[in-house]
N, C-alpha and C positions, 0 to 999 in steps of 0.2 A: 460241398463236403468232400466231394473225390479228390478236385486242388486240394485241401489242406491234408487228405491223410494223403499224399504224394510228396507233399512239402513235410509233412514229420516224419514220413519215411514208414508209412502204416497202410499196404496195400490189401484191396480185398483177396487175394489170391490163400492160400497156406503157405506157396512160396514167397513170397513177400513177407509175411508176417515171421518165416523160419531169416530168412537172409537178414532181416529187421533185427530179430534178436541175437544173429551170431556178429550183427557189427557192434550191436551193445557189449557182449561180451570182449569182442575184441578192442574197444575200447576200456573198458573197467566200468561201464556203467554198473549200476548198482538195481537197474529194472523198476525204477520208479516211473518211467514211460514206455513202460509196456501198453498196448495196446488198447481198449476195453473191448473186449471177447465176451462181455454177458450175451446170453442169450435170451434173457428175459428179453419181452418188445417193449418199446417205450411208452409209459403211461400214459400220455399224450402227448398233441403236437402242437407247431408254432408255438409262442412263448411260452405256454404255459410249462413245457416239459423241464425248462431253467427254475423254474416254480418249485417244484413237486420235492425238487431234494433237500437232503436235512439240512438244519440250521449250521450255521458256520459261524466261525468269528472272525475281526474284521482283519486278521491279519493277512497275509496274502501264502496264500496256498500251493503245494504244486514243486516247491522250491526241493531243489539236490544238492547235494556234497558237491565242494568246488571241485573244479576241474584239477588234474597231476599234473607236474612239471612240465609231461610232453605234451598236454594239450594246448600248453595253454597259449602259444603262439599261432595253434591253427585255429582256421576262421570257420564258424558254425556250418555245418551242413543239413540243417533244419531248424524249421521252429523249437524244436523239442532243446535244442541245446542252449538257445537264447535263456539269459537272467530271464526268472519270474516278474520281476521287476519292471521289463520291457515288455515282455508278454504284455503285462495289464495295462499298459499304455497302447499296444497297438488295439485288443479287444475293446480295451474302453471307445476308442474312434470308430469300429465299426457301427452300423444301425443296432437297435435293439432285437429287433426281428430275425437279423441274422446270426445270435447268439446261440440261439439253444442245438441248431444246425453246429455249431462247432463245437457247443457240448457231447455231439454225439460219436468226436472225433477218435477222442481217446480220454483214460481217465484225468493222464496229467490236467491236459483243457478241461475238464469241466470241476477239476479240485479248482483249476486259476478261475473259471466265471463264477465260481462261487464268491470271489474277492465282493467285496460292499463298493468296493472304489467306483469298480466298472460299473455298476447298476447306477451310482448317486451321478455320474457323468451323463450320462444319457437320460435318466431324469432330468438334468438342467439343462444340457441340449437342444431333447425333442420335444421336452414343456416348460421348462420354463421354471424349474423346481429348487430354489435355491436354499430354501430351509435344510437346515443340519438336524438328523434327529436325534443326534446325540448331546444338543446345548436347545433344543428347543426348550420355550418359556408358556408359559400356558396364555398371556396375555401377548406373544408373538405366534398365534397359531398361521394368522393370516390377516394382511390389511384392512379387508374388509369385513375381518368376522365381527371385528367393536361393533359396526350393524346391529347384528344378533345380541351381542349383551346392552350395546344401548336401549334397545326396543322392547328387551324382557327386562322386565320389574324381577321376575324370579332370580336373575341373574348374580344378583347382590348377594342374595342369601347363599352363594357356594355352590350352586346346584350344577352350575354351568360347567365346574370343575369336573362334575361328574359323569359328564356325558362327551368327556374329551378320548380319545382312543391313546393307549398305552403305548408311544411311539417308543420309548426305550426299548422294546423288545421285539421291533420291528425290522426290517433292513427295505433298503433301497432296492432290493429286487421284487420284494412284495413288493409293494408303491409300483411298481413300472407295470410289474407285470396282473397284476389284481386288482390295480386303479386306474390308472394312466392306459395302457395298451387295449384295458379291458371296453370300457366305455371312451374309445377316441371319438369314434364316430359321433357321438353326439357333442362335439365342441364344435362351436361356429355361433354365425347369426340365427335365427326361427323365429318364425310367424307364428300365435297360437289359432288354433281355429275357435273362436269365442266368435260365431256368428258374423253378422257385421261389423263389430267391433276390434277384431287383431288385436293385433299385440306387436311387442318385441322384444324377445329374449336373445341373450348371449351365454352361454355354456362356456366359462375358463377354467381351468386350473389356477387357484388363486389358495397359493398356501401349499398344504397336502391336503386341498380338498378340491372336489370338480364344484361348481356352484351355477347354478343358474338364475343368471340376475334379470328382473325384468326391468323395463327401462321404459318412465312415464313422462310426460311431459311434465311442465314445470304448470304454475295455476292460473287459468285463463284469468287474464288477459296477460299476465308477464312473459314474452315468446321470447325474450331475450335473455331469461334465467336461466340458469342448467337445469340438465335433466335431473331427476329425480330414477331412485332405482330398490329395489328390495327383494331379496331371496324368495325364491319359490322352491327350489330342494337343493337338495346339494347329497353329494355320494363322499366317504371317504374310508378308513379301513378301523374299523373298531375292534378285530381283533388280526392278527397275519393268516393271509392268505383270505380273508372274508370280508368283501366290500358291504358296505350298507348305507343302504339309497332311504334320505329323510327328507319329510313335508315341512316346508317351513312357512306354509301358510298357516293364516290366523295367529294369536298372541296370546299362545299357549305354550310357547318355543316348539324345537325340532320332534318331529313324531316319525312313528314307521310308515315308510312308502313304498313306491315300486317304478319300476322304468324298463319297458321295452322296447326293442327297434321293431318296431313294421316290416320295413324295406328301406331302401337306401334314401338318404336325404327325409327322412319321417319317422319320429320316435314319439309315445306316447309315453303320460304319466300317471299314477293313481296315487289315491293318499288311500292307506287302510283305515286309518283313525278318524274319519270326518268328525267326528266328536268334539277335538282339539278346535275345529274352525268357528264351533258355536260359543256365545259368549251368555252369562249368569245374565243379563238382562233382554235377552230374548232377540228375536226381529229387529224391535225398535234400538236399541242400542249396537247392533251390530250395523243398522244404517246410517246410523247418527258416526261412529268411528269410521265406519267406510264413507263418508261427505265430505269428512274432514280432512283425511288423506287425499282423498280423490280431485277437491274442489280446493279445499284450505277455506271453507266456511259452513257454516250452518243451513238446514233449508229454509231458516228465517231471514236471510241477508240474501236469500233470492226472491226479488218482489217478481221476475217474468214467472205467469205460468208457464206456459211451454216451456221454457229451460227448466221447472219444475218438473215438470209429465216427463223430460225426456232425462233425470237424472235419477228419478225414478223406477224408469223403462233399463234405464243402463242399469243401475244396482239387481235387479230382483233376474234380470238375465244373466249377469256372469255372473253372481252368485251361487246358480243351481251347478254351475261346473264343479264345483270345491275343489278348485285345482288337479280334478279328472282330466285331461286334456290330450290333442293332438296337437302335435309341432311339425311345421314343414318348413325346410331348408330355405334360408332367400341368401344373396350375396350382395354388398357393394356396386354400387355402378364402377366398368372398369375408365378412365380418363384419360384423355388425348390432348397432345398440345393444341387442335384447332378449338378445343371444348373454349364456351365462352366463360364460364368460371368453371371451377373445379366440381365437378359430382358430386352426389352424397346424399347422408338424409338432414331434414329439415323439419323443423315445428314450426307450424302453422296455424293461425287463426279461422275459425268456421263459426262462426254465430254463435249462434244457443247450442251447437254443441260441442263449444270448447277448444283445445288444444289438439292435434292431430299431427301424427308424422307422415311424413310425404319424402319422400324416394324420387329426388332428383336426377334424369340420366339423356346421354345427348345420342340421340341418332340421326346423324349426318343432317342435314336442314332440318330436323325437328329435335325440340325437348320435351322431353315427355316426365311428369308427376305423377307418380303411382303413390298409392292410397295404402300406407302401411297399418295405420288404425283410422278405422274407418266410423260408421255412426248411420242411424237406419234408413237416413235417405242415399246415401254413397258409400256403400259399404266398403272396407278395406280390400284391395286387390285390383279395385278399379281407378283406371286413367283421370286422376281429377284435373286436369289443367296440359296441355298441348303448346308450343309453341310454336310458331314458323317462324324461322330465323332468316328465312328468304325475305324475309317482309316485314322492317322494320317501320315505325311509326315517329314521323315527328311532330312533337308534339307542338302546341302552340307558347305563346307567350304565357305568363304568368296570369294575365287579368284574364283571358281569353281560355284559360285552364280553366277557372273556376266553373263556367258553365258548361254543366253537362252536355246541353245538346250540342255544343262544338266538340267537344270530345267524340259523341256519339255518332256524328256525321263524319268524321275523321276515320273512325274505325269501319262502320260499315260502308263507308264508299274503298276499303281497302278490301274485306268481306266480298266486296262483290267482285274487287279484280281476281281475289285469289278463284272464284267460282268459275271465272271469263278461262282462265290458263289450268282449272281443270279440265274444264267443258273442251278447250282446245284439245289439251293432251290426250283426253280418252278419244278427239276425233283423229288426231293424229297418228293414235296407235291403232285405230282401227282399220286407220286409210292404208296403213302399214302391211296388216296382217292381211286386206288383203291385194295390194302388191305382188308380199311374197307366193300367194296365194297361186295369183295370175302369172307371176313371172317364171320364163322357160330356161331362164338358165341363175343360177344360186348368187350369180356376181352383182347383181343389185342388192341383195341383202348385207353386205358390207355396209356399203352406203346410205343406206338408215341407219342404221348403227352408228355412224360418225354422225352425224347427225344429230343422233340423241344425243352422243357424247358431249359434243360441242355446245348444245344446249344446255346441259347441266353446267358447264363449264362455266359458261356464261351468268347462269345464275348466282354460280359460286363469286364468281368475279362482282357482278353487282351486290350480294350480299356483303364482301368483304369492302367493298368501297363506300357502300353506304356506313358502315362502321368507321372508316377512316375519315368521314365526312361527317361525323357530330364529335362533337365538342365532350372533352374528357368529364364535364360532368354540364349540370344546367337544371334550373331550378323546376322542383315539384309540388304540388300541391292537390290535395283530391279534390275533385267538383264539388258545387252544393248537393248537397242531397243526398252523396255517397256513404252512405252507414262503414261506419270501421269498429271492431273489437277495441283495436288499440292507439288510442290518437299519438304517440308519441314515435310516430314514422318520421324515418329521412326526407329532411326536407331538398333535398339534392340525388339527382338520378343520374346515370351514368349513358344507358340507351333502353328503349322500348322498342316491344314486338309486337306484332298481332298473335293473338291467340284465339284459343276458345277452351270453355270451363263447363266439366259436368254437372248438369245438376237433373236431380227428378223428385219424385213423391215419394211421401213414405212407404219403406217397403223395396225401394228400388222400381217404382212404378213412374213409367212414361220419362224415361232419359230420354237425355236433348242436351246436345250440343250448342253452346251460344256462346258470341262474339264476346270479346274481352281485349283486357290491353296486359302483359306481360312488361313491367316494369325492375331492372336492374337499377339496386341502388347499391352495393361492392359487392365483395368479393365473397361476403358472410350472407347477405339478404337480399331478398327479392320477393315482390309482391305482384297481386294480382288484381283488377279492378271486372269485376263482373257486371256488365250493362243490365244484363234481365231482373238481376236481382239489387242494382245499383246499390251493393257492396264489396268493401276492399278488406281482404288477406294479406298478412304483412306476414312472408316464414323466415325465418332465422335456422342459422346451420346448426346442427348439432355437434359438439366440439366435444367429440367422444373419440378415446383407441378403441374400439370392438374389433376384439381378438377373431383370429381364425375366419375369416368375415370377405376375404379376397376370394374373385371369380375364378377358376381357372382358367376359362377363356370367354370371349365375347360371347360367341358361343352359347355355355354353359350361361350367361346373364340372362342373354335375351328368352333362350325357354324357361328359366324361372318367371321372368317376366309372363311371358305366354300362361304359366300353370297358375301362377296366381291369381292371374284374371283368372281365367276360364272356373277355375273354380266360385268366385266370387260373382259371375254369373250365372 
């Protein structure tokens, strides 16, 4: 602020602000950039204080009588002299945050940030906001609001018209500053905390409204359908300057809600109205609609029980939330060109309990499957599936595929090398430490270090060689006896790995680690063959933009990684 009242010629001193006004006079100005000398203090701070002043109209503010004959070959000696016109093109390029800081410049500046221009720019800028709310159409509110009227029967009848907010009388600096600036921090990816079960929501600005879409998988067994997704609230401005946060659960349409941040990266939600969630036929028909969405059938066209008990167990659990909930922050895996496919999330096949996302991500010799919605034996947060990419598998011939026990003598005679060059390394490091221990002068310790080095090196070398050394693809087939959700896997694989895959008892009781085979079939899918449970998972990429969803750094990945387990243990 002290640059720019230096640069209009508006110093804190009295003599500044007298020498200020005797060069206006000796110019001819006319003292429309005088100073602002209020002494009132500002009503508040950061954006809000561009907020608080009266309504304006869209013309652009601020503007003086042309410059006399004698000026007008000289060149400006401040901002203050520059066209208003230019002004609003340079303010419009600044951040929105640094605006109200140069409202406090002087009055000319804060007559120009009054302009609509500047605010609707930086609305589209820093969100994304490209609606006009001077031609908006009530049926162009936002892409994805048809959702909303598709899914409400009420919507026909006109009603939906009436719970649209009065944009005409609105401007683009409400919207930045009451909607957009207000709740930034919750736009990105989150995980709900519904027990062992997760979630996965995305918070955008989609329209002039913020929306939180949750995002379901498609209906077991289809893993190669798109995702499926539907409102849980959404914030927008129903009247200027007053945002209002609505529940869009249950199929009653949008009700009053509420939304607070925690702390950083964790924002909770409440619906006031749980009422709206309940439906005229009770329990039973509220389980009957939620089967449908949830499965895409009835509990009559499921003959297992157990996948009966456990969809059961899933309904009568998240139900008791009523979309009360806690959100915590997750991000994208960030990707490397050595990664063997690209990062990301994935839907996944798991038995009787369905469809499930999985959080593909590569650290350095290992890939790791983190558990985004999870289910009561491997709850969401937990490691389901590991790779060693040190130690790829080749597999047999086709006839020789078929039976499991060559398969299964293939992988655990692998199983037991990797246990042989553990059992090494922990003696190697131990022999190490104490070396350094014993040793009287520090210049051996170099020398195990290259050492180590050279040995990774080497691994890295033979992992990459072994990839250069199978064939761009070669035929697959699962063994007898191998259970799959979905029989309509690739029958052609690119390279396999040894792995191993979590599993335990209901409840999270008695995890264990067992041997498995990690199977690449492109660039979109990749399955898994679990020996103990001699069943195969076929996951498929999720071919979504989820906004705001980038790590800031590796960094920042890896301890989400860390919080979301530890919490889900």
């Amino acid at each position: 602020m002290a640059v720019c009242a230096r640069l209009c010629g508006v110093g804190p001193a009295r003599g500044c602000r007298r020498r200020g006004a005797a060069r206006e006079q000796r110019r001819g100005g006319d003292g429309d950039s005088e100073p602002d000398t209020d002494t009132e203090p500002e009503e508040a701070s950061g954006v809000a204080v561009a907020a608080e002043d009266d309504e304006e109209t869209e013309r652009i503010e601020g503007s003086r009588p042309s410059a006399g004959p004698a000026e007008a070959g000289r060149a400006p000696l401040s901002l203050l002299e520059l066209p208003p016109e230019l002004l609003v093109q340079i303010f419009g390029s600044l951040p929105g945050t640094d605006l109200p800081s140069l409202a406090r410049v002087c009055t000319t500046f804060r007559r120009i940030l009054r302009t609509d221009t500047i605010w609707r720019r930086r609305c589209r800028e820093e969100y994304g906001v490209c609606e006009n709310l001077r031609k908006l159409e009530i049926t162009g509110v936002s892409c994805r609001d048809v959702y909303a009227k598709r899914i409400n029967p009420r919507v026909k009848s006109g009603r939906f018209m009436k719970i649209l907010p009065d944009y005409e009388h609105m401007e683009y600096r409400d919207v930045y500053t009451c909607l957009l600036h207000r709740y930034r921090h919750i736009l990105g990816l989150w995980q709900p905390d519904i027990g062992p079960y997760g979630g996965l929501l995305n918070v955008v600005v989609d329209g002039l409204f913020i929306i939180g879409w949750m995002y379901l998988p498609p209906h077991d067994p289809h893993v190669d359908d798109p995702m499926r997704f539907k409102p849980l609230f959404r914030i927008h401005l129903m009247e200027r300057k007053c945002a209002t946060v609505e529940c869009m659960y249950g199929h009653k349409g949008p009700h009053n809600g509420h939304i607070q941040i925690v702390k950083k990266d964790e924002f909770s939600t409440k619906c006031n109205q749980t009422d709206h969630h309940r439906m005229s036929g009770g329990r039973q028909e509220e389980f009957r609609t939620w089967l449908r969405e949830e499965w895409g059938r009835t509990l009559e066209d499921i003959f297992h029980e157990h996948m009966q008990e456990l969809i059961l167990m899933k309904f009568i659990y998240t139900s008791q939330y009523d979309n009360c909930l806690t959100y915590r922050r997750i991000y994208l895996p960030p990707s490397s060109p050595d990664d063997l496919i690209k990062p990301g999330l994935f839907k996944g096949t798991y038995g009787s309990h369905g469809l499930e996302i999985v959080m593909l991500s590569f650290h350095g010799r290992k890939a790791k499957g983190t558990k985004i919605t999870g289910d009561p034996n491997i709850p969401a947060g937990q490691q389901t599936v590991e790779i060693d990419l040190a130690h790829p598998l080749r597999l047999p011939d086709i006839e020789n595929l078929r039976d499991f026990s060559e398969l299964s003598r293939i992988v655990l005679e692998v199983q037991e090398q990797v246990r042989r060059e553990e059992q090494e390394e922990e003696q190697r490091q131990e022999g190490e430490d104490r070396t350094q221990q014993a040793a009287s002068q520090p210049a051996a310790q170099p020398q195990g270090g290259g050492e180590g080095a050279e040995g990774e090196e080497t691994a890295a070398g033979a992992e990459g060689a072994a990839q250069d050394k199978a064939p761009a693809s070669q035929p697959f087939v699962l063994p007898m006896g191998v259970i799959s959700r979905n029989e309509d896997y690739p029958r052609t694989c690119r390279v396999c790995f040894y792995g191993t895959g979590l599993i335990a008892g209901h409840g999270f009781t008695s995890p264990e680690r067992t041997p498995g085979v990690f199977v690449l079939f492109d660039d979109d899918r990749f399955g898994f063959i679990w020996l103990e449970l001699k069943s195969f998972s076929l996951y498929s990429r999720i071919k979504v933009s989820f906004q705001n969803a980038e790590a800031p750094s590796r960094e920042a990945f890896d301890e989400m990684l860390r919080n979301i387990q530890s919490l889900a243990t």
